[in-house]
C-alpha positions in Angstrom: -13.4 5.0 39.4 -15.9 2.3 37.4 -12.7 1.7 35.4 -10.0 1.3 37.4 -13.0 -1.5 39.5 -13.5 -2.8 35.5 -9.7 -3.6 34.7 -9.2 -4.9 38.4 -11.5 -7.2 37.8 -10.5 -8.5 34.4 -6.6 -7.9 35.2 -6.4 -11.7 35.9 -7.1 -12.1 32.6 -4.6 -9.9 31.1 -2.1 -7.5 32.4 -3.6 -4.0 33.4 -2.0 -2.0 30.9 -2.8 -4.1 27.7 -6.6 -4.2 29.5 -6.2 -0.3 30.0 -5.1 0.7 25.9 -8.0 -1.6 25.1 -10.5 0.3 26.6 -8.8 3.4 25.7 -8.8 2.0 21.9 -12.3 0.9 22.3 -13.8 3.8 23.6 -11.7 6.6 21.8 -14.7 7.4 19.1 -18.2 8.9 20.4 -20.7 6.3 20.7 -18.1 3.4 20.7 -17.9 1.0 23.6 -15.7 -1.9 24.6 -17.4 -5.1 24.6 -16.1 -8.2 27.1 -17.7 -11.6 26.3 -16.6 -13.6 29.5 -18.2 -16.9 27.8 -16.0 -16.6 25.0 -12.9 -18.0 24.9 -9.7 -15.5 25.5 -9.0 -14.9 22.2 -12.6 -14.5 21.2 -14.2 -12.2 24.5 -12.5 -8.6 23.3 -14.8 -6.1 21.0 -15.2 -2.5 20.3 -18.8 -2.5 19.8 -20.1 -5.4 19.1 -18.7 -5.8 15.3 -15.0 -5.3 15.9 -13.1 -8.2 17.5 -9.9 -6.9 19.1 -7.0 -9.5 19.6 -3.8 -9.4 22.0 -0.4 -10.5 20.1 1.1 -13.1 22.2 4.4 -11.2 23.7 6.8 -14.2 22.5 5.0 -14.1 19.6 6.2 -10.4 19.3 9.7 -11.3 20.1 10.3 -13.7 17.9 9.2 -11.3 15.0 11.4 -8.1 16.5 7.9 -5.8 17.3 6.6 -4.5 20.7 3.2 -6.5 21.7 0.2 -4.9 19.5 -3.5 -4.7 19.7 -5.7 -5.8 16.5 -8.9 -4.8 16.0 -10.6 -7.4 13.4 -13.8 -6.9 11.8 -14.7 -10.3 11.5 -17.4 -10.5 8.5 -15.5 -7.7 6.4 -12.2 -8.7 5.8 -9.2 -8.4 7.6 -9.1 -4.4 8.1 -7.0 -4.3 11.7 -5.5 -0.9 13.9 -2.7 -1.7 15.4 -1.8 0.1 18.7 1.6 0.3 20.5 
C-alpha cells in the first residue's frame, strides 16, 4: 500500500512502471533501499542506497540504438560498474 501511494506520487515524474522496476531493483538485496533526491535534478534524484546512482535511458535514445529502455545503476566515485535491467 505505502508503495503503490510512493510511485503515485512520483509517477509525474516518470512513468509507473520504470518507477516500479526501480524500486524493485533498489530494494531487491536485504538492507538496500531506494533513495529519491527531489532537489536533485532528474537525472541526478535516483539511488539505491545512497552510493549507487541509478539513471533512466532516454526511450528515443533506446531507439535509435535498437535496445528496449534500460535502467543503470552507477556508482559514481568507483568507476563506471552499471546493472542493467530490462
Amino acid at each position: 500500500m505505502e508503495r503503490e501511494q510512493l510511485l503515485g506520487e512520483l509517477d509525474a515524474l516518470l512513468d509507473k512502471k520504470v518507477l516500479l522496476k526501480m524500486y524493485l531493483l533498489a530494494t531487491a538485496e536485504k538492507h538496500s533501499f531506494w533513495y529519491v533526491n527531489l532537489l536533485n535534478e532528474q537525472n541526478s534524484m535516483w539511488y539505491k542506497n545512497f552510493e549507487q546512482k541509478m539513471l533512466v535511458v532516454d526511450k528515443h535514445e533506446a531507439a535509435h540504438s535498437l535496445q528496449a529502455p534500460r535502467l543503470h545503476e552507477q556508482r559514481p566515485a568507483h568507476g563506471q560498474e552499471s546493472l542493467r535491467h530490462s
